[in-house]
Every structure is written in C-alpha cells, then in structure tokens.
N, C-alpha and C positions, 0 to 999 in steps of 0.2 A: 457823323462828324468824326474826324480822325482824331489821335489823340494827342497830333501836333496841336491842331484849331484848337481843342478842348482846353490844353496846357493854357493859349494864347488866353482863351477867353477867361479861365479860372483870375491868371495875373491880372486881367482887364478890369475884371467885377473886384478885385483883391484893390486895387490902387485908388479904383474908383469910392469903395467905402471906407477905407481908411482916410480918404481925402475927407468924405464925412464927417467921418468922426472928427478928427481932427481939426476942422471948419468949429461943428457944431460943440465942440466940448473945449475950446479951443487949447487942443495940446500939441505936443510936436506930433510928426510924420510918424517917428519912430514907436512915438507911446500910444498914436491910433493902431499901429498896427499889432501892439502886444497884445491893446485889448481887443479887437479882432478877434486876434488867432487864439485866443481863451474862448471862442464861441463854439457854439454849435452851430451854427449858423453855417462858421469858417469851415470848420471837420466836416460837413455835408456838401460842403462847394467842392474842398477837397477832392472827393470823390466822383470819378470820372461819369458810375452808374447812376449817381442820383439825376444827373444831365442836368444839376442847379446851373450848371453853366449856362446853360440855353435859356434863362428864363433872364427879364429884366432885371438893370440894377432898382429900380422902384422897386421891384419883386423882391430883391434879394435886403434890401434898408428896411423892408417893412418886414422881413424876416428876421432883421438884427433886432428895431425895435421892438418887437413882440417877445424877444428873448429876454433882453433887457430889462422889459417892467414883468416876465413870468405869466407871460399872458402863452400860456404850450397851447394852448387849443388854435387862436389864432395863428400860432407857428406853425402848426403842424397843416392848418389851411391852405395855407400863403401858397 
C-alpha cells in the first residue's frame, strides 16, 4: 500500500473511533478525539510500518479497549 492509501486509511480508522468514543462515553467530537491521541493505540496507528492500518476498525476498538482497562497482554495480541 502506498503511503497515500495508508495516510487515507490511518484518518478512516482515526474518525471511525473517535466517532466511538464519542457515541459510547458520550462526549463531543472534539474531546473523543483528544482521548484517542493520548493512546497508544493512536501512536501505533500512526505509524505507517506497524500496517495497524490494514487491520479492522473491531481490531483497532478492541485495541483501545484493552488499553483502556490495562489489559497489555491482550493489546499487544490484538
């Protein structure tokens, strides 16, 4: 994948769980996405070589949750 697609798909998976968050904790747009980007989660999506882009957004919510409640070992599964 080029690192146009990659860029596309980081924002896709990025809007996608901040919409999450957001839904599920019910805050604004703005404040799902601060808590986001305080993740690790976000800082591995980030990054072009982990290719978290290519994998599902289920994949990627069950990688926030796991961060979330400090569950590293399921994180680091996922």
């Amino acid at each position: 994948m080029n690192l146009g697609k990659a860029k596309f798909a980081i924002d896709s998976h990025t809007q996608a769980i901040v919409n999450y968050i957001s839904n599920n904790k019910d805050v604004t747009l703005d404040n799902a996405l601060r808590e986001f980007m305080n993740t690790h989660t976000y800082a591995l999506l980030l990054d072009p070589d982990s290719r978290l882009y290519s994998k599902s957004r289920a994949y990627l919510v069950d990688m926030y949750q796991s961060e979330l409640i400090g569950d590293w070992e399921n994180w680091l599964e996922v």
